[in-house]
Every structure is written in C-alpha cells, then in structure tokens.
VEXFIKE-937386 format. One record per residue: x, y, z of N, C-alpha, C, O in turn; residue in one letter; residue number from 1. Coordinates in steps of 0.02 Angstrom, whole numbers, plus 50000, padded with zeros to 5 digits. Each point is the difference from the previous one (the first is absolute). Layout:
// VEXFIKE-937386
n.X  n.Y  n.Z  ca.X  ca.Y  ca.Z  c.X  c.Y  c.Z  o.X  o.Y  o.Z  rest  nr
X  Y  Z  X  Y  Z  X  Y  Z  X  Y  Z  A  NUM
...
This chain:
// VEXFIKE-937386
n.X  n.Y  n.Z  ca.X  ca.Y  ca.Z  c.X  c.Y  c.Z  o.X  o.Y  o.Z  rest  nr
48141  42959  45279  50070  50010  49982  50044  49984  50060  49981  50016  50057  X  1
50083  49952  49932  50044  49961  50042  50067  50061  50017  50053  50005  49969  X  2
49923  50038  50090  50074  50035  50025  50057  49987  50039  50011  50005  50060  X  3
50034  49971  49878  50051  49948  50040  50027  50034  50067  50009  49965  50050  X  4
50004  50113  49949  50042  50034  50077  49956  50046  49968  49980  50014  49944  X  5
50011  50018  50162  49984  50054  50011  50042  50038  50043  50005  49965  50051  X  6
50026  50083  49956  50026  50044  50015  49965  50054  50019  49941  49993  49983  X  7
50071  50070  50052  49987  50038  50010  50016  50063  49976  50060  50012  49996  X  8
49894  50042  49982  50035  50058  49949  50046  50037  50020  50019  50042  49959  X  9
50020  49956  50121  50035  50039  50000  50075  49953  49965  50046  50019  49964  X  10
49933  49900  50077  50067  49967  49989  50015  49990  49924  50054  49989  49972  X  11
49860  50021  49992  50053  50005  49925  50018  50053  49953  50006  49998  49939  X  12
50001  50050  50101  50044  50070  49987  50085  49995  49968  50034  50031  49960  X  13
49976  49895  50096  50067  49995  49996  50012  49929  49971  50056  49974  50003  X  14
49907  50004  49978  50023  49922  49945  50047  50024  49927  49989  50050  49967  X  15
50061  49900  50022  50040  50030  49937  49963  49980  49955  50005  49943  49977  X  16
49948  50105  50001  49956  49963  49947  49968  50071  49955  49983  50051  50029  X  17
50015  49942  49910  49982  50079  49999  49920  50003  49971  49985  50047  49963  X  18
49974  49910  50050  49941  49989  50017  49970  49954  50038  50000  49943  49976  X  19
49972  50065  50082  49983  49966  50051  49895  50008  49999  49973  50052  49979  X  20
49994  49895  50043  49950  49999  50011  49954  49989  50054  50024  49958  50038  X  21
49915  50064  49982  49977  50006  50060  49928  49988  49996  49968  50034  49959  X  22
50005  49926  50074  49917  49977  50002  49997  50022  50086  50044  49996  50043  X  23
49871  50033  49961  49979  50028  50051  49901  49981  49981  49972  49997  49945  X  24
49993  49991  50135  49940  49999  49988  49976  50060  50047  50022  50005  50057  X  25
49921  50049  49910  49994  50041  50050  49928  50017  49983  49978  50014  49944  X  26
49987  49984  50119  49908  49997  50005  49993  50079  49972  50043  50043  49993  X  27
49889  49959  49994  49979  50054  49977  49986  50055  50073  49968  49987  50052  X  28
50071  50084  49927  50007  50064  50066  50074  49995  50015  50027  50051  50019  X  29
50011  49890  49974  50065  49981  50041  50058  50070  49962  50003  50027  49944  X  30
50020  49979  50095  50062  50059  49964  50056  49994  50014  50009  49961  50047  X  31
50060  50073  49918  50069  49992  50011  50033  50062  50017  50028  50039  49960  X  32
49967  49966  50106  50033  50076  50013  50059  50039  49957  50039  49965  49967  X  33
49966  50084  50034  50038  50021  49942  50093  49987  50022  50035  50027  50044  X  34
49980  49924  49905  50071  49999  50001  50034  50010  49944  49963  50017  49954  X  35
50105  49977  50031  50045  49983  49938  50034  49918  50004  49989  49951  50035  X  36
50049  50063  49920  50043  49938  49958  50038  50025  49963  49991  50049  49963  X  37
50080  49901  50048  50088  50025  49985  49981  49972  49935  50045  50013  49961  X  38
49910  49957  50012  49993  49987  49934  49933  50021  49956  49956  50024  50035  X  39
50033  49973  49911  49947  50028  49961  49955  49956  50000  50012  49957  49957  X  40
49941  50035  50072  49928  49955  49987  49935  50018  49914  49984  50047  49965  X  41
50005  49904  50039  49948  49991  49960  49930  49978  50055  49996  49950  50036  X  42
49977  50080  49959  49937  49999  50068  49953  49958  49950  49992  50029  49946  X  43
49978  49913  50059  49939  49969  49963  49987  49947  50046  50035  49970  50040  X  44
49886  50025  49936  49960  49939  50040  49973  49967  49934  50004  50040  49954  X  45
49969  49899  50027  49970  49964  49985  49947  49990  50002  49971  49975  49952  X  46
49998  50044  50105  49943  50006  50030  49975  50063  50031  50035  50012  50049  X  47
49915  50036  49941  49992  50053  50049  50030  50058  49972  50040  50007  49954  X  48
49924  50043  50095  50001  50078  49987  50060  50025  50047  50002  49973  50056  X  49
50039  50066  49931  50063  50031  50051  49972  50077  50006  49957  49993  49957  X  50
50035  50070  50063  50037  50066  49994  50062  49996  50036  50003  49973  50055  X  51
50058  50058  49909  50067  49998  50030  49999  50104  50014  49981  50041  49958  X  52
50041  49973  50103  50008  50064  49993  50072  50011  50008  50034  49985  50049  X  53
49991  50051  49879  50087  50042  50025  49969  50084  50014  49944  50025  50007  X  54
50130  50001  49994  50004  50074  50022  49955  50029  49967  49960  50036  50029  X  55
50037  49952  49900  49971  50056  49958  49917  49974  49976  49955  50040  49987  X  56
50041  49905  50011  49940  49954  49964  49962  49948  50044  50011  49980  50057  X  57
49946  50005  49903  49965  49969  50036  49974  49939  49945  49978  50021  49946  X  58
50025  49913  50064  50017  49956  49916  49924  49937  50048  49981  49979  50055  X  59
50007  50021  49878  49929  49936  50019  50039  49934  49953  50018  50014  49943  X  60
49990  49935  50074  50044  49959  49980  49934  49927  49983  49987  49967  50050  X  61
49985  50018  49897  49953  49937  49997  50056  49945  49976  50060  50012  49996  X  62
49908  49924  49987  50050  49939  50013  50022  49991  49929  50021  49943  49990  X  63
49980  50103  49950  50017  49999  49943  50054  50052  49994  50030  50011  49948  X  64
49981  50022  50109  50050  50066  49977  50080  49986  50065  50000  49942  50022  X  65
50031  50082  49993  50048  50020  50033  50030  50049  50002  50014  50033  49950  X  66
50009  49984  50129  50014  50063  50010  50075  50004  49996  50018  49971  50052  X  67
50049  50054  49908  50066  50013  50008  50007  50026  50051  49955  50042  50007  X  68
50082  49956  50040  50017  50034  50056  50079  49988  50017  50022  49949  50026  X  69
50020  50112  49953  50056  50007  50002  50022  49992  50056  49963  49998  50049  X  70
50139  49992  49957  50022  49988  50072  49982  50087  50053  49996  50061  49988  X  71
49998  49897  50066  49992  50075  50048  49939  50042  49985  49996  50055  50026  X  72
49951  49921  49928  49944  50041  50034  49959  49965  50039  49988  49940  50002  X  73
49986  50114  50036  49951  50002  50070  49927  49963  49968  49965  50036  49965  X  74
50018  49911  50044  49916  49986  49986  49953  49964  50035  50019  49947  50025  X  75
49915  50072  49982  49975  49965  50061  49944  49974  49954  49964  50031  49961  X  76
50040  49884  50060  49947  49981  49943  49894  49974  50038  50002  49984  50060  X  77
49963  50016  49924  49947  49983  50007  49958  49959  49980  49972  50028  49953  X  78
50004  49917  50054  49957  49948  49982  49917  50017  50022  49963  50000  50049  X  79
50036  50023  49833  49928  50023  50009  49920  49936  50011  49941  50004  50016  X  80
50126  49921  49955  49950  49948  50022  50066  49955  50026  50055  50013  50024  X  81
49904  49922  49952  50062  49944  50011  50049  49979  49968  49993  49962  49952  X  82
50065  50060  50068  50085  49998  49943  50025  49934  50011  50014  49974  50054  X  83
49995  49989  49859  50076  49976  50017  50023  50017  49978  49993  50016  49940  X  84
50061  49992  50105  50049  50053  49956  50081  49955  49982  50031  49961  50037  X  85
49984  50063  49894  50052  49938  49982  50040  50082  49964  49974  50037  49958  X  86
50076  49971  50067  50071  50057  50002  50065  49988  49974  50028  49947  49985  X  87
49985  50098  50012  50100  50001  49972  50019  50040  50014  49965  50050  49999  X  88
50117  49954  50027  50037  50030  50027  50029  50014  49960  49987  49954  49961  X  89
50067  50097  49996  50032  49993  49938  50087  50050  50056  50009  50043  50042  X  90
50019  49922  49928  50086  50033  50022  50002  50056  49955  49988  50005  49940  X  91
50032  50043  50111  50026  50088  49966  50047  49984  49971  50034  50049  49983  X  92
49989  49897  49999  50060  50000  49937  49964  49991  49920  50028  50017  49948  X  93
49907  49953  50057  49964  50012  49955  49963  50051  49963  49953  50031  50024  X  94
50072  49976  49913  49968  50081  49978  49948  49983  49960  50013  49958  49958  X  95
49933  50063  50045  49953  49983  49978  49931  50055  49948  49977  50034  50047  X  96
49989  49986  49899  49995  50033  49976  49923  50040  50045  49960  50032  49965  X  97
50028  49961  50108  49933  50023  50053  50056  50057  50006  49978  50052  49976  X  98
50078  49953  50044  50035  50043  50034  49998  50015  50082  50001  49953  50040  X  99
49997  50115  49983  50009  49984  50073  49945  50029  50016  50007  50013  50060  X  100
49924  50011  49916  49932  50023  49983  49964  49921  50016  50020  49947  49975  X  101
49921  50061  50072  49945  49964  50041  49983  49993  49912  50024  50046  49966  X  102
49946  49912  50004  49945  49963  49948  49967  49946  50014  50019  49947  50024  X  103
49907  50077  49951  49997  49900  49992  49976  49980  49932  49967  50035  49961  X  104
50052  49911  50031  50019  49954  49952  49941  49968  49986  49956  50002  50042  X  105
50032  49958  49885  49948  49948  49984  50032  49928  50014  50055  49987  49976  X  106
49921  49978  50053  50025  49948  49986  49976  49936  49984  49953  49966  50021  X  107
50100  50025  49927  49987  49935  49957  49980  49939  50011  50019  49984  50057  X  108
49943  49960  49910  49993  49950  50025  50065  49939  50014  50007  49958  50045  X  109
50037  50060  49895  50057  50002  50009  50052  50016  50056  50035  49951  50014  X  110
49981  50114  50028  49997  50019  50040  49982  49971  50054  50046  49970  50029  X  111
49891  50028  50001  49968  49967  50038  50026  49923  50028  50008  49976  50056  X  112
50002  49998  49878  50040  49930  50023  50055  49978  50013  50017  49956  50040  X  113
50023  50086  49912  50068  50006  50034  50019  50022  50081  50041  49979  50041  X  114
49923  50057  49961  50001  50041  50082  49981  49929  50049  50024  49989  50055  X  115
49934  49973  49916  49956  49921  50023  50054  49983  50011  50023  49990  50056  X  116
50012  50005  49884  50050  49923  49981  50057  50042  50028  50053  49975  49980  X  117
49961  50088  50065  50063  49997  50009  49996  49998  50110  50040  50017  50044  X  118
49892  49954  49956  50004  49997  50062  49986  49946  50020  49991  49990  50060  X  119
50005  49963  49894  50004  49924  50013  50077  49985  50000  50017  49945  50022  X  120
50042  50109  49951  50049  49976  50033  50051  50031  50072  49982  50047  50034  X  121
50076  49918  49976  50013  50031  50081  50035  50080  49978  50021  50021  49946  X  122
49973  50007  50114  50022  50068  49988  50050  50008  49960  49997  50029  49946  X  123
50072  49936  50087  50064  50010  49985  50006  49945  49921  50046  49960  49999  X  124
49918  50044  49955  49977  49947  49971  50076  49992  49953  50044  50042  49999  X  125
49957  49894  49963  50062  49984  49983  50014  50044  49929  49953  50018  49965  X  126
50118  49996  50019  50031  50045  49948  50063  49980  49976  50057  50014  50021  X  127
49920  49941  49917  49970  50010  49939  49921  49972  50046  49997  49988  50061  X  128
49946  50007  49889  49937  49954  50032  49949  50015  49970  50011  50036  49951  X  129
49929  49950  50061  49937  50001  49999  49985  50096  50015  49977  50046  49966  X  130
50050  49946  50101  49948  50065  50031  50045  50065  49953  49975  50055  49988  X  131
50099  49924  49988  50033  50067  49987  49954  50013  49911  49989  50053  49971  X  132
49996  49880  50009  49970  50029  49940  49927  50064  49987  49982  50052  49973  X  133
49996  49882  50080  49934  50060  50054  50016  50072  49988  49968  50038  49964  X  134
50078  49975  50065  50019  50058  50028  50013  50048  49923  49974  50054  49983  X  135
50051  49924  49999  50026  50040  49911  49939  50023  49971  49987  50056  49978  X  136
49963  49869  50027  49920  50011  49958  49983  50070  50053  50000  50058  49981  X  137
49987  49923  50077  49965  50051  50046  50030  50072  49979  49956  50043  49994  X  138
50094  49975  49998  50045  50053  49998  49965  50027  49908  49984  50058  49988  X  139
50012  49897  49971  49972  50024  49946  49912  50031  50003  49970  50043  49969  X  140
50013  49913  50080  49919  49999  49983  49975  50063  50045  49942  50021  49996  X  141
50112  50010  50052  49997  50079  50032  50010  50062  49980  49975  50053  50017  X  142
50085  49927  49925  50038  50047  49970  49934  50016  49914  50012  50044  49959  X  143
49946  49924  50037  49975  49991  49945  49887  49999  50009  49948  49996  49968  X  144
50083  50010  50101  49926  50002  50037  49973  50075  49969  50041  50037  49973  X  145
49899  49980  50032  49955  50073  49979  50008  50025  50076  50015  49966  50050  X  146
49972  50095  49945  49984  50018  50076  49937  50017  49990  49977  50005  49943  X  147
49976  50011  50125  49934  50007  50021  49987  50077  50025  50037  50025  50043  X  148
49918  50005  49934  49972  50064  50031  49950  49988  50068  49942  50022  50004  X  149
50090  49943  50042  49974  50000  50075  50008  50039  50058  49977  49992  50057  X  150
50068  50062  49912  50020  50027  50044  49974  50061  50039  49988  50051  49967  X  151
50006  49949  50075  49964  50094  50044  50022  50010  50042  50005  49978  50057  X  152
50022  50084  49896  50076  50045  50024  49979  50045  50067  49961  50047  49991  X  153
50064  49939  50074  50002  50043  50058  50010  50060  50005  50046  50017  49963  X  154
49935  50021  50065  50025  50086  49998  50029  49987  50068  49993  49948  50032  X  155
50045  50109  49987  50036  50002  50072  49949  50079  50026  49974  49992  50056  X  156
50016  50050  49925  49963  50074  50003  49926  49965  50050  49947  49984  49974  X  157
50066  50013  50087  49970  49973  50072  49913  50018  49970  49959  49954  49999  X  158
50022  50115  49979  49931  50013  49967  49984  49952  49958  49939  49994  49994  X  159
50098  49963  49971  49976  49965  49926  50008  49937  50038  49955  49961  49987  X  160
50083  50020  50053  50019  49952  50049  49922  49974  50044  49975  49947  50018  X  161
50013  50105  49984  49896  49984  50036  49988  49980  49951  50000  49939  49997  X  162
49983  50096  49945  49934  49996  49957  50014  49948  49960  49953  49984  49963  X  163
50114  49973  50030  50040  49945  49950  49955  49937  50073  49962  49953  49986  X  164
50050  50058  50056  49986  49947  50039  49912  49999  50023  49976  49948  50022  X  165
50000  50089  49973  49933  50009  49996  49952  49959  49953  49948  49969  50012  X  166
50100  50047  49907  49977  49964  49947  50000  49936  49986  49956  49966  49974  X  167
50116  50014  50050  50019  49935  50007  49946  49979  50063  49953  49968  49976  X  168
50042  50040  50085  49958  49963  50039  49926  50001  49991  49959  49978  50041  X  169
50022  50060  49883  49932  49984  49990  49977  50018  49911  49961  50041  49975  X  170
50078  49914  50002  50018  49993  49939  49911  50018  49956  49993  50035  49949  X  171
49974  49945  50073  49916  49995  49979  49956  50063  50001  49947  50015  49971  X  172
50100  50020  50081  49982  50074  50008  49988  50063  49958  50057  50025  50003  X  173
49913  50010  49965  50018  50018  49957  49984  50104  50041  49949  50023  50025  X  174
50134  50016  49962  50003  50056  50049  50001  50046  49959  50027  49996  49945  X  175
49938  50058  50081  50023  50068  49957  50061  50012  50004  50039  49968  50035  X  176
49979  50093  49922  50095  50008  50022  49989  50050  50063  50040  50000  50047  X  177
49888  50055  49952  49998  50015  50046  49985  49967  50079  50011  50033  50051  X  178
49970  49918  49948  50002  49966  50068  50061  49973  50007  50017  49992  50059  X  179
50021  49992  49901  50056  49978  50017  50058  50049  50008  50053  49983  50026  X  180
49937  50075  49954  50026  50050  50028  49967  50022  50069  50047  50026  50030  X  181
49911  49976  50003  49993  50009  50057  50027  49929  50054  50019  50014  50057  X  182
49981  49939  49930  50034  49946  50048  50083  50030  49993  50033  50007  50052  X  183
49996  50009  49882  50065  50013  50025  50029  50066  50014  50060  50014  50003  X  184
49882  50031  50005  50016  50069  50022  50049  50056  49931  50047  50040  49998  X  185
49911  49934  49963  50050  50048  49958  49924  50023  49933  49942  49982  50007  X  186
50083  50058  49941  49964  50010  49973  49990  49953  49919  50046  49971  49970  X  187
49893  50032  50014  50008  49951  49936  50049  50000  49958  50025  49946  49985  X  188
50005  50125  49981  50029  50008  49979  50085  49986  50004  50049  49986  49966  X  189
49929  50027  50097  50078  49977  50022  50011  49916  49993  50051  49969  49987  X  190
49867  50004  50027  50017  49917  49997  50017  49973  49935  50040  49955  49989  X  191
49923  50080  49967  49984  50009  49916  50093  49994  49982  50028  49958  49966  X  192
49995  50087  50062  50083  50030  49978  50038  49935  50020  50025  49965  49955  X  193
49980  50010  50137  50023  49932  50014  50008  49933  49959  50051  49971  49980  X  194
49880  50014  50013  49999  49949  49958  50055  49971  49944  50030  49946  50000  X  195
49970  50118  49944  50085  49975  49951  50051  50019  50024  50049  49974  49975  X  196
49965  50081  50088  50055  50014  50036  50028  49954  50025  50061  49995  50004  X  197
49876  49942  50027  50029  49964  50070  50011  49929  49969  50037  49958  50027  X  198
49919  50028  49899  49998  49933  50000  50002  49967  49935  49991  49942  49983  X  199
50032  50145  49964  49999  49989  49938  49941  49990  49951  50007  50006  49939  X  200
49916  49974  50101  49940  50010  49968  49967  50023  50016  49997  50014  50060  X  201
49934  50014  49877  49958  50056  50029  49945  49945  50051  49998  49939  50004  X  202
49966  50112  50027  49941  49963  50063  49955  49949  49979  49987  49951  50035  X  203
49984  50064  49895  49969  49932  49982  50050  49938  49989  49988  49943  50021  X  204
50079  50077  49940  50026  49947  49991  50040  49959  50047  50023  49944  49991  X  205
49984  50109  50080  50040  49932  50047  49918  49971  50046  50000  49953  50039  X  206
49949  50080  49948  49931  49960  50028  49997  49956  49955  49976  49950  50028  X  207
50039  50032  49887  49992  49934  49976  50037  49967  50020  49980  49942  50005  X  208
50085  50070  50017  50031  49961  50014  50004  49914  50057  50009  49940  50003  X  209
49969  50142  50041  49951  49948  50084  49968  49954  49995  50001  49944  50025  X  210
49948  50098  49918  49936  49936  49967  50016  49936  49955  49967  49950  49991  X  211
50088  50067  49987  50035  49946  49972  50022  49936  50030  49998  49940  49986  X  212
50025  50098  50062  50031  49937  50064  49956  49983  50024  49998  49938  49996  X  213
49942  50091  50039  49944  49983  50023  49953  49928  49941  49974  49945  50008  X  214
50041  50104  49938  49967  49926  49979  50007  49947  49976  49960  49960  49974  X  215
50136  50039  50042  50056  49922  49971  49968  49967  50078  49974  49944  50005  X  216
50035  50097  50042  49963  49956  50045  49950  49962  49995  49996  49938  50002  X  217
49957  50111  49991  49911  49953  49991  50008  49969  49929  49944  49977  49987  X  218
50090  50014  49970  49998  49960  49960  50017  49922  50018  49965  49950  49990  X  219
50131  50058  50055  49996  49947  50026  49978  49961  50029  50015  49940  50003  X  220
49937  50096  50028  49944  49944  50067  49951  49990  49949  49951  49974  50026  X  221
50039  50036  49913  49939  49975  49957  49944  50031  49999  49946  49977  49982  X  222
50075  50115  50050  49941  50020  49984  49969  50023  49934  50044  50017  49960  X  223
49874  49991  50007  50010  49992  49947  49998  50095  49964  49959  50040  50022  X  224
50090  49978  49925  49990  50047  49977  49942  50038  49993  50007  50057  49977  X  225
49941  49926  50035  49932  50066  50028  50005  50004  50075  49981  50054  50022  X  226
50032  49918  50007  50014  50019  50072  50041  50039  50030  49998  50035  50050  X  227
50055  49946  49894  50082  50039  50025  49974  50078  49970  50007  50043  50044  X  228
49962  49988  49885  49981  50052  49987  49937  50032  50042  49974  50054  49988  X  229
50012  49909  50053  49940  50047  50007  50025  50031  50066  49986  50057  50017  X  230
50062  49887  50028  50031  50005  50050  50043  50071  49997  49985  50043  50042  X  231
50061  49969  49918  50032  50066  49965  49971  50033  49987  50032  50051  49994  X  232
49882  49963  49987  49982  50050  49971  49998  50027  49933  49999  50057  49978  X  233
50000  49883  49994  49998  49994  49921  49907  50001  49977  49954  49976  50033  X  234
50042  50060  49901  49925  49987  49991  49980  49921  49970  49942  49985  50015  X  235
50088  49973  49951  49994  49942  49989  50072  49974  49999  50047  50038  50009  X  236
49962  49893  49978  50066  49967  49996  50035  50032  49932  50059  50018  50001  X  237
49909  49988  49951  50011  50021  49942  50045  50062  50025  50059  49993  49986  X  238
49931  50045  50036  50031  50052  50006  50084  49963  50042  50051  49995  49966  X  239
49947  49990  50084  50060  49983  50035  50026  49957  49983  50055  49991  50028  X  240
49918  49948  49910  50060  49977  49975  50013  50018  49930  50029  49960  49963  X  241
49951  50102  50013  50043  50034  49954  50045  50060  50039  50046  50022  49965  X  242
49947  50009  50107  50048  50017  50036  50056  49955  50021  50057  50022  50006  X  243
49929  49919  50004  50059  49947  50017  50046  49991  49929  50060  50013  50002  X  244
49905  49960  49928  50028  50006  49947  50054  50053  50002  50061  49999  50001  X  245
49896  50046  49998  50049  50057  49990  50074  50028  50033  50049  50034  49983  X  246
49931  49938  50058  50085  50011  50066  50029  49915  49990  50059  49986  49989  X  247
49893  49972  50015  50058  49934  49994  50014  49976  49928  50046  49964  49982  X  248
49903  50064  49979  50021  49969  49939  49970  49929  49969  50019  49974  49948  X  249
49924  49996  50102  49945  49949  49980  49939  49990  50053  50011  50029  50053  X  250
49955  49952  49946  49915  49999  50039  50027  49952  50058  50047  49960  50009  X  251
49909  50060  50020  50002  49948  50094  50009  49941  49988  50053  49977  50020  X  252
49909  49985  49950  49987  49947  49959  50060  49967  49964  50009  49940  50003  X  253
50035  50108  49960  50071  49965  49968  50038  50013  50047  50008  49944  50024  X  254
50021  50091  50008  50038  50041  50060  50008  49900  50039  50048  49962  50007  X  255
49893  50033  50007  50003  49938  50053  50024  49933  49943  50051  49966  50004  X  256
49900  50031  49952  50010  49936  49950  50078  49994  49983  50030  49947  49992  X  257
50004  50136  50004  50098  49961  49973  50033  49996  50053  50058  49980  49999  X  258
C-alpha cells in the first residue's frame, strides 16, 4: 500500500481535518510510553497483537478489533508481537455513538479499507474529494461497529494491585485464592470481597478474562488450540473453546476466520 504523507502524531493533532490517519511499524516487545491526544484516536493495527493500558483497564487489542480511545486519556501501548499499526485521529467536534468510555470495536472488512484508502491520501486531503467521502464511510462503519469483551478491568486497592499483576505475569499459572492471598497480605476473604469491589467481576471471571487475552495472543502467532488449552490449564481443548465461546460468542477457530 502507497502512503502518499507521513506526518507525525503529534503534528496531526492539529491538521483541519476531522479525520486524519497514521501508519507506524513496531517489532515485537517495542512499547509507547504512556501519553494522551487533543483528539480521540481509534488505536488499530492490521497486523499484530497490541495490549494498550489506560487508568482503569487493561485491553488486548488483535488485528481484527480496535481500541476507541477518547481525547485526553492517559494510555501506554505494548507490542505483544509485530504491529502494523494503521490509526485515526478523530476531532472532538465529532460526536460519535463509543462515547467518552475506552471500547474496542470489531472491525470490518469494510472498515479496514477505508482506513487503507484514507491513507493513501495527503493529510490535509482535498474538501469536497475523495478522502472527505472516506471520512463519512469511516464515521458510519465506527458508529455501527459491535464492541468487544477484551477488556480487564484494573483495581486501584494496592492488595489486588499484586495479585492482578501476578496473574497477568503468569497467565498459565493456576493459584489458590489462598496463596494469592498470602502474596498480597490480606485475607481470602477479603480478596474474595475485592474482586467485584475493585473490578466489577467475581475471581474466576476477571482470571477468564487474562486467559482470554492470553490466548488472542497465542492464537495470533498460530499457536494451535490444544496448546493454547493445555498451556491455561484446561483438561482438553474442548473444554476452553467452549469457555472462549462463551465470553466471545464463537470458537478460536471463527474468532480468527471473521
């Protein structure tokens, strides 16, 4: 694909344009320290696995979904393999039906190309034109997008703050609640109580969650569904991709194929 201008994301903060586009290549480990933007991004790659972390969440982003990310929040993104990443900037004069709430989005094949076809033209692109029609389609195909259950919601409560990052750095692990009450110094019960206090779900259900992300990952690198379950601690695949069904709504297998 032919990118007529490249710019830089801060300089196109300020183009009169009320959708602007952005291509980036970034190796697998590479990260984006946590900043904002005077405008609302649409975070997507084409290629590759993202986790984006804001204040409250923690979002696993594969190359079929996108993350909304409103003006002025804080997010620091991560490359779980190799990204390209192809973006949009959207103007806070645009109201749009994500709201001012982090989501991510499905996105269309439709979608997908427009975002292509609106970065084959120049930033400041001409109006009436080509790119402003772009822009109308794009604006429909966001507003009309599904959103995705990727999300794992952060606690701030410093005890749940261990045992949230514990899980996450060893997703395969499988912990009592009592050992995990002893790493964060508190009692099970009390961790038992945290859990929908801090993050809105009970303990098994923000541990599916982890595992979820954990295994949009190993899906993307091609690992194959008995590997990814046994890896989690599943008794056969059978079992974890009627757990995947069940939270996404189709098998590992369709998840990747749409």
């Amino acid at each position: 694909m032919r990118i007529v201008e490249q710019r830089s994301p801060e300089e196109l903060q300020h183009v009169p344009r009320p959708i602007v586009a952005w291509a980036g290549h970034y190796a697998n480990g590479d990260e984006i320290p946590s900043h904002t933007h005077r405008r609302a991004q649409l975070l997507y790659a084409v290629e590759g696995v993202m986790r984006v972390i804001t204040p409250n969440s923690v979002w696993t982003i594969p190359s079929h979904r996108a993350l909304w990310v409103p003006p002025n929040v804080e997010h620091h993104s991560f490359m779980m393999t190799e990204v390209e990443m192809r973006t949009l900037y959207v103007s806070d004069d645009i109201r749009l039906s994500l709201g001012k709430e982090c989501r991510a989005i499905s996105v269309s094949g439709l979608l997908r190309e427009l975002i292509l076809g609106l970065l084959q033209e120049p930033a400041e692109y001409p109006m009436p034109g080509r790119g402003e029609h772009l822009v109308a389609l794009i604006l429909m195909e966001i507003d009309r997008a599904a959103t995705q259950p990727v999300e794992i919601p952060w606690p701030q409560d410093r005890r749940l703050q261990t045992v949230c990052q514990r899980i996450m750095n060893s997703p395969g692990v499988t912990y009592t609640i009592d050992e995990l009450a002893e790493m964060a110094g508190a009692s099970a019960r009390t961790l038992i109580r945290l859990f929908p206090k801090e993050t809105g779900l009970k303990y098994h259900q923000w541990v599916q969650q982890v595992q979820l992300a954990e295994a949009l990952c190993r899906l993307s690198r091609g690992e194959s569904i008995a590997r990814i379950a046994n890896f989690l601690g599943y008794a056969n695949p059978s079992a974890f991709s009627a757990m995947f069904k069940r939270n996404v709504g189709v098998t590992p297998n369709q998840y990747f194929q749409r």
